[in-house]
N, C-alpha and C positions, 0 to 999 in steps of 0.2 A: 383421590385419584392415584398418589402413590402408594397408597395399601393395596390397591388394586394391581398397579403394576407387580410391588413385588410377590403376591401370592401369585401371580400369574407366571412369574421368573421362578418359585418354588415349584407350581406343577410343572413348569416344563424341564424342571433341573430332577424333578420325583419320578418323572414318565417310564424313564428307560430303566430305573433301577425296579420298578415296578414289572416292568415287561419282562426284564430279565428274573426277576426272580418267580414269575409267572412262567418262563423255562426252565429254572432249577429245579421245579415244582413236577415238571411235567417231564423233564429226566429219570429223573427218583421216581417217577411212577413206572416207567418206562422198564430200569434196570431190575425193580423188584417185580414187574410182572414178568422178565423173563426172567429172574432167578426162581422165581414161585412154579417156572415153567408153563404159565398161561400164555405166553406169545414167544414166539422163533426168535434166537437172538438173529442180528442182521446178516453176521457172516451164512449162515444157513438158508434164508431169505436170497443173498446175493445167489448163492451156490447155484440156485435152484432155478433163479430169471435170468442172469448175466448171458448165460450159453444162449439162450434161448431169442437173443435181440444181435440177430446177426448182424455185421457191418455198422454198428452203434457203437458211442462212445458213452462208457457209464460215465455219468458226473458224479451223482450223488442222491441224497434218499432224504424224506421226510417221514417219521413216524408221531400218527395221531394218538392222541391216548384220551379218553379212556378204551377209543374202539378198538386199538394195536391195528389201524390200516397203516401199512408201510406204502408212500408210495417213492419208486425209485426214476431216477431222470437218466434220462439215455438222450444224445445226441446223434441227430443223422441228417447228414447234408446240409445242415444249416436250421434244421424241424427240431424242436425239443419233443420228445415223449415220454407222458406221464404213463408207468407204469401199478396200476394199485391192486398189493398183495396181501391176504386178508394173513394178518400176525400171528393167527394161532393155527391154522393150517395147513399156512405155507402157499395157498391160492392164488392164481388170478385171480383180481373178481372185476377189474375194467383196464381200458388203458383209451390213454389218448393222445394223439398228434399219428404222424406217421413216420 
């Protein structure tokens, strides 16, 4: 019973150094696909949606990889919207909340 406990105290001590390097992973894809110039860096991205979400407060962005969807979060009145912009075009391609 206590080998059990402690490999159980290992993976939950493994978890997040795991997840986290499951985002280093996916950073570095990230930065090399837009230096390869396969997807928009994000300032270019912001440029292009920001004006376009009037009376919103931009938060912040999520970008997926391997597909480069960016999606960016805006605030309004209390409503969060998900904005998702397709990485290599520049696109809308949906959005949600109001």
């Amino acid at each position: 019973m206590r080998m059990v406990s402690i490999l159980l105290l290992l993976g939950a001590m493994l978890a997040p150094a795991t997840a986290g390097a499951a985002q280093d992973r996916e950073a570095v894809a990230a930065a090399r696909a837009t230096r390869q110039g396969r997807i928009l860096p994000l300032k270019e991205v912001e440029r292009r949606v920001i004006p376009t979400m009037k009376d919103a407060q931009y938060i912040g962005f999520d970008l997926e990889m391997p597909s480069g969807i960016y999606t960016l979060k805006f605030l309004r009145g209390g409503s969060v919207i998900w904005v998702d912009v397709d990485g290599r075009s520049g696109q809308v391609i949906g959005r949600t909340g109001q």
